[in-house]
N, C-alpha and C positions, 0 to 999 in steps of 0.2 A: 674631416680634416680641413683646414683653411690653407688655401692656396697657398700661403709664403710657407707652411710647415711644409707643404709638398714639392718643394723647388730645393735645387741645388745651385749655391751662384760658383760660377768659376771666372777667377780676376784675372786677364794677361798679362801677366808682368813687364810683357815690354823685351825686344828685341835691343839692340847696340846702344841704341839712342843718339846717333850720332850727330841729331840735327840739335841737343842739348848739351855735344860737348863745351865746356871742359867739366860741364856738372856730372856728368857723363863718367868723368873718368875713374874714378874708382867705385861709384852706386851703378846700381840701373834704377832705370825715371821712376817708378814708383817709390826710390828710395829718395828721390832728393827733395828737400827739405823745403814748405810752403809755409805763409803768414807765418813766418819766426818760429815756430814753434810745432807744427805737424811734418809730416809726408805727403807726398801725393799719395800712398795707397790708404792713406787714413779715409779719404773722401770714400771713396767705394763702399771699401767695409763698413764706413760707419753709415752711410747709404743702407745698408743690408742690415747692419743689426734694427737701425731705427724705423726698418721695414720690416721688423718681427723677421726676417731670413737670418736663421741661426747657422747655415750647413751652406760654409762656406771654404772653396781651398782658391790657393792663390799660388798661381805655375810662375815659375822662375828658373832662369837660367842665368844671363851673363848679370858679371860684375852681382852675384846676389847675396853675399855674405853682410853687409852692413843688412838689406832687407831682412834677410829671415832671420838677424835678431831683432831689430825692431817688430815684427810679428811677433816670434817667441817670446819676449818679454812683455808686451802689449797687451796679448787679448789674451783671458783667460777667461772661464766657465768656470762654476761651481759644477762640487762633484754628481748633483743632483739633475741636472742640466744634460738635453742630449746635444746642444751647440758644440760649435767648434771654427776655430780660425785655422786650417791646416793648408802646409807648404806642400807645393806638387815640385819638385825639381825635376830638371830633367836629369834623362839618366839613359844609361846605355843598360840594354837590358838582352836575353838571349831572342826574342823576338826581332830586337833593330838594334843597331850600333847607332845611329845619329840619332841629333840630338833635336830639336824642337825647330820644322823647317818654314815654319809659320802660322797663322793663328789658327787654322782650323786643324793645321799637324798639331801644337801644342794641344787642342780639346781634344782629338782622336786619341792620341796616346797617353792622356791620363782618365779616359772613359774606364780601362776596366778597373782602376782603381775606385772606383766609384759604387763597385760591386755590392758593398758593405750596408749603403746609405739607403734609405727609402726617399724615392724623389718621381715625381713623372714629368715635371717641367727643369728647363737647362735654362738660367740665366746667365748670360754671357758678356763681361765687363771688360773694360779698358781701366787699365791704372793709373793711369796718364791724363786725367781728365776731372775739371773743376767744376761741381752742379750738386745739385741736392737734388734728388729726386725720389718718389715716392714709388719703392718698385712693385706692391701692393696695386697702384692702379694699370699701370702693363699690364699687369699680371692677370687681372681680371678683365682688361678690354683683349687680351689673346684670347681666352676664356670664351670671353662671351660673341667672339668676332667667331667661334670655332676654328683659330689659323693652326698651319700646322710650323708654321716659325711666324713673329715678330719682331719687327725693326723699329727702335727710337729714331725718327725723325726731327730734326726740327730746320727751319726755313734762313738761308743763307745767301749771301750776296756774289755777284758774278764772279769777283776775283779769288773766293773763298773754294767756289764751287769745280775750280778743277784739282782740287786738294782731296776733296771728297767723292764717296761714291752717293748717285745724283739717281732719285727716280721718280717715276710718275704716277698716281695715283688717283685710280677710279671713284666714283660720287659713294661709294660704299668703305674706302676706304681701304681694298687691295692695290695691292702693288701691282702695274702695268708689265711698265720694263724697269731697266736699272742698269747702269754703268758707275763705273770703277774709275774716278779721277776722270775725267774728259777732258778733252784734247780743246785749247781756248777756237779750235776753227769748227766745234760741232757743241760746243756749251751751248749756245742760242738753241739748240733746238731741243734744249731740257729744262725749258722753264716749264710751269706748274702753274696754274689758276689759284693763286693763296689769296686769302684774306687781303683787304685793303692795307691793314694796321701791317702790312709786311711789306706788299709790292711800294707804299708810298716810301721805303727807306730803301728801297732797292733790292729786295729780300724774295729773288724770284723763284729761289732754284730751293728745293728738297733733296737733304742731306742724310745719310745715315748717319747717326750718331756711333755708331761701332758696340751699339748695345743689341741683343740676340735675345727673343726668347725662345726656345724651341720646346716641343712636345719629346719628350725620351725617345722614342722608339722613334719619331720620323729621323734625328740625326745619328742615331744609332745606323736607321737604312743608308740615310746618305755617305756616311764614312764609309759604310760597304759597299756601296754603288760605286763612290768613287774616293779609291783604296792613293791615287797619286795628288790629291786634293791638298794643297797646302793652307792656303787662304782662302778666308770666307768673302773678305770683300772683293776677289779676284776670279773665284772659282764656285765656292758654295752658293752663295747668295743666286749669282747670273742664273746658273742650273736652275734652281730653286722659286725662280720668278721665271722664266721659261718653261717651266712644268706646268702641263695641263692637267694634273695629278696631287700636286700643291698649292696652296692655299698661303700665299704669304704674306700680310696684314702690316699695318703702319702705322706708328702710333702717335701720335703729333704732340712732341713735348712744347711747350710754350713759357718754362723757366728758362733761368741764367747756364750757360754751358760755352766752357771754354775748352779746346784742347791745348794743352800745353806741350807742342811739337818742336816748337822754336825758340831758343835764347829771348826775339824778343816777343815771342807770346807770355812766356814765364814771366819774363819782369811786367807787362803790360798787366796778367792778371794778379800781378802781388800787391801792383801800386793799385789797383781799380779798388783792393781790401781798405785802403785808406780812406777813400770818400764817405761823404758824413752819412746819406744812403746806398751803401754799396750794394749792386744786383745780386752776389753771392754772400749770405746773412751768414755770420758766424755768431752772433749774438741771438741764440733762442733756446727756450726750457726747454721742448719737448725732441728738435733735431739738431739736437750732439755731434760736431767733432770728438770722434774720441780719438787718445793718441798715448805714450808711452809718458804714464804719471814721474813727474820731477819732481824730489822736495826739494826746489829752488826759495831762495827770497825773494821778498820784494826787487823790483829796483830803485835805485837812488839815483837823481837825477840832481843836478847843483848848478842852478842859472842859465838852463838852456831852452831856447826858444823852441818852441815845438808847434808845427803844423801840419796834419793831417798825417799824422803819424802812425806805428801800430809799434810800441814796445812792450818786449817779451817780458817773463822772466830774470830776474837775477842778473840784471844789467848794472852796469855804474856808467852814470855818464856826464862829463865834465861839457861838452861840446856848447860852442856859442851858438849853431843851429841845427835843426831837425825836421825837413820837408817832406813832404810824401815819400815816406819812406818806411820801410820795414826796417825792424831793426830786433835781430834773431837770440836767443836764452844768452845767457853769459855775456853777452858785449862789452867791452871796456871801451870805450872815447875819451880821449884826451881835449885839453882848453883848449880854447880858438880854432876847432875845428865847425867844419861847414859843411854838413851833408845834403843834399838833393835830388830827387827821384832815383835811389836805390836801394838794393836789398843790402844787409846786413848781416849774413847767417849765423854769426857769433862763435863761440865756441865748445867744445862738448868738456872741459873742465877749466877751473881756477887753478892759475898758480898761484903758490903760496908768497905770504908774504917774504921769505927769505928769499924768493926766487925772486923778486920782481930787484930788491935790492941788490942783489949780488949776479945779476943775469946784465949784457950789457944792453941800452936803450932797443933794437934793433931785433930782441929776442922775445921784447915783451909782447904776450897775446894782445892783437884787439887795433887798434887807430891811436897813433902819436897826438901830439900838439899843434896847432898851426897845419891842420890837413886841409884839402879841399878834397870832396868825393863826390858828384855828379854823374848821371846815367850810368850806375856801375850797378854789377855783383860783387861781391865780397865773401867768397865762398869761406868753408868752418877753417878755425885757427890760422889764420891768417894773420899776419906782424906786420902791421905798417910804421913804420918811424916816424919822425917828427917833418915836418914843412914836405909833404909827400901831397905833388896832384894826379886826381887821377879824375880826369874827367872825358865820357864820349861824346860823341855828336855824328851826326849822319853822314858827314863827309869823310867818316874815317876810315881804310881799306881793312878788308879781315886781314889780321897777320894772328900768327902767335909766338910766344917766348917760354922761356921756362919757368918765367912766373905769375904771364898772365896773357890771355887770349883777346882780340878783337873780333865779335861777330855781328851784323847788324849795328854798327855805331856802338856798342854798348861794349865797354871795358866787363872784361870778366877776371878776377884777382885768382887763381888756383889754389885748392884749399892747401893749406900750410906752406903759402907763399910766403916771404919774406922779401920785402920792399924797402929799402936803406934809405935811408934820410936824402933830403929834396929831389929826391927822384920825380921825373914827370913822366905821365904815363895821358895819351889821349890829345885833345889840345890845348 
């Protein structure tokens, strides 16, 4: 049997997410919406399928009802097929009453469901994170390293490195020690001998990437060993490299990897999709985004100036311009608008023609006439009026309103806001 047939991947779906509110506020992050037209959990899974990993579930708790219909409608198998895309929710059961108290509580308490499956390796994902990776070679350098867990690594800079947990790693390629976010007055003393092509961009420190492979039975022991174990990068992991009993191995990814934890890491990696060689390739035969088929049309586009741009689907757009920007399915843009380094989320139907006529200016889906829009989101169905600015900049304090958030400089519009004519939003 070939390694990817014998693994079971299991997806985090992600806690509050409260460092992406107000995207936040009604999905959880793997639900919210990337390059115009996906999910963050699209990446994963489509990670797993294009790595032959059929036997995959994907744990969910808050805010997860928009997720598990984009799952359930999504990905299907033929009936001949033993794959599968299935939702683990949490749930109160006679065994425990709470509910999923962190990452390695969420993988302990959907283990025994897993009862059903044939699997001897645990692949363990974050939903939340931007990367193509081939999980085929992990797979087989855990394998052949003999470990009894591996971690994706890859190589990060000082000010990155107390976000992450940070280790060090022997000429053979096990893991030393390893800390959990470090404190900026003992970072210095978790730098790593990397490659030149790393330390010359300042790239000192070794990161988990929050990817796990484990052998079945060693985390089956570990759950049992330690039954009040919440998190892995807190609690498992430390154990687990302090064992003179385990064997815990690292794997040194050297593609594009982003996590998407912050307002402005999200917009940072939406716009980087616009560059003419962008690090994260969505343009290839063989490694597929897959995501929830639209019969959308074209879009139509009428004398707008466009640069470096990515539009979706079944857009219409009147606008004088169009700059590094995403710009999300359904979008309407009204003339003599100006958009500039932001996303676009669009929205999830058309109104009809009798609505747009008989609805007043102020109701219509999508960006008025005369807009200006710079460093923003524009989260779904969203009404912007006519002569409406909404632009950030770094000098602007967080606040929020009820119809639209400041986090990092960066205006965030709340989905099915409604914004009235010349309103100014930003500076």
């Amino acid at each position: 049997m070939m390694i990817t047939e014998n693994t079971v991947a299991l997806i985090l779906g992600g806690g509050v997410g409260s460092r992406l509110y107000p995207l936040t506020a009604t999905r959880s992050k793997p639900a919210v919406p990337i390059a115009g037209k996906y999910r963050l959990i699209d990446i994963p899974i489509s990670n797993c399928l294009n790595s032959d990993i059929r036997k995959i579930f994907v744990m969910t708790m808050f805010n997860s009802a928009s997720l598990n219909k984009h799952i359930k409608n999504t990905y299907h198998f033929d009936m001949f097929s033993k794959g599968f895309v299935d939702i683990m929710a949490a749930e109160q059961t006679r065994d425990t009453s709470d509910w999923f108290q962190g990452t390695a509580d969420a993988v302990r308490k959907t283990m025994p469901r897993l009862a059903s499956v044939t699997y001897e390796h645990v692949l363990i994902l974050s939903g939340d994170q931007l990367y193509n990776m081939d999980f085929d070679e992990i797979l087989n350098y855990h394998v052949d390293q003999d470990a009894d867990i591996t971690i994706a690594t890859i190589p990060v800079v000082k000010s990155d490195a107390t976000s992450f947990g940070i280790m060090k790693v022997d000429e053979n390629g096990i893991i030393d020690s390893f800390i959990e976010k470090p404190n900026e007055d003992v970072v210095e003393d978790w730098k790593s001998p990397l490659p030149k092509k790393y330390t010359t961009l300042g790239k000192d420190y070794l990161a988990s990437m929050g990817i796990y492979v484990f052998k079945k039975e060693i985390i089956k022991q570990l759950f049992s060993d330690h039954i009040d174990a919440n998190d892995f990068g807190k609690e498992i992991i430390p154990f687990a490299v302090n064992s003179e009993d385990l064997r815990v191995a690292s794997y040194s990814y050297d593609g594009y990897w982003a996590d998407i934890g912050t307002i402005a890491s999200f917009l940072d990696a939406n716009l980087k999709l616009t560059d003419f060689l962008p690090k994260f390739h969505l343009y290839d035969n063989l490694k597929k985004i897959y995501t929830h088929s639209r019969m959308l049309a074209p879009s139509k586009v009428f004398g707008t100036r466009i640069q470096n741009a990515m539009i979706t689907a079944g857009c219409i757009i009147h606008a004088e311009e169009i700059s590094r920007c995403v710009i999300g399915i359904r979008s309407r843009i009204g003339q003599n608008t100006i958009i500039r380094e932001s996303i676009v989320m669009g929205n999830d139907y058309y109104q009809t023609v009798d609505d747009i006529e008989q609805l007043p200016k102020n109701q219509l889906l999508g960006i008025g006439n005369n807009c200006i829009i710079e460093n923003a989101i524009l989260d779904k169905n969203v009404r912007v009026s006519n002569n409406v600015s909404i632009r950030g900049g770094a000098q602007l304090e967080d606040t929020e309103t009820e119809t639209y958030c400041i986090r990092d400089g960066i205006v965030i519009i709340k989905k099915n806001a409604v914004i009235y004519a010349n309103t100014i939003i930003g500076v």
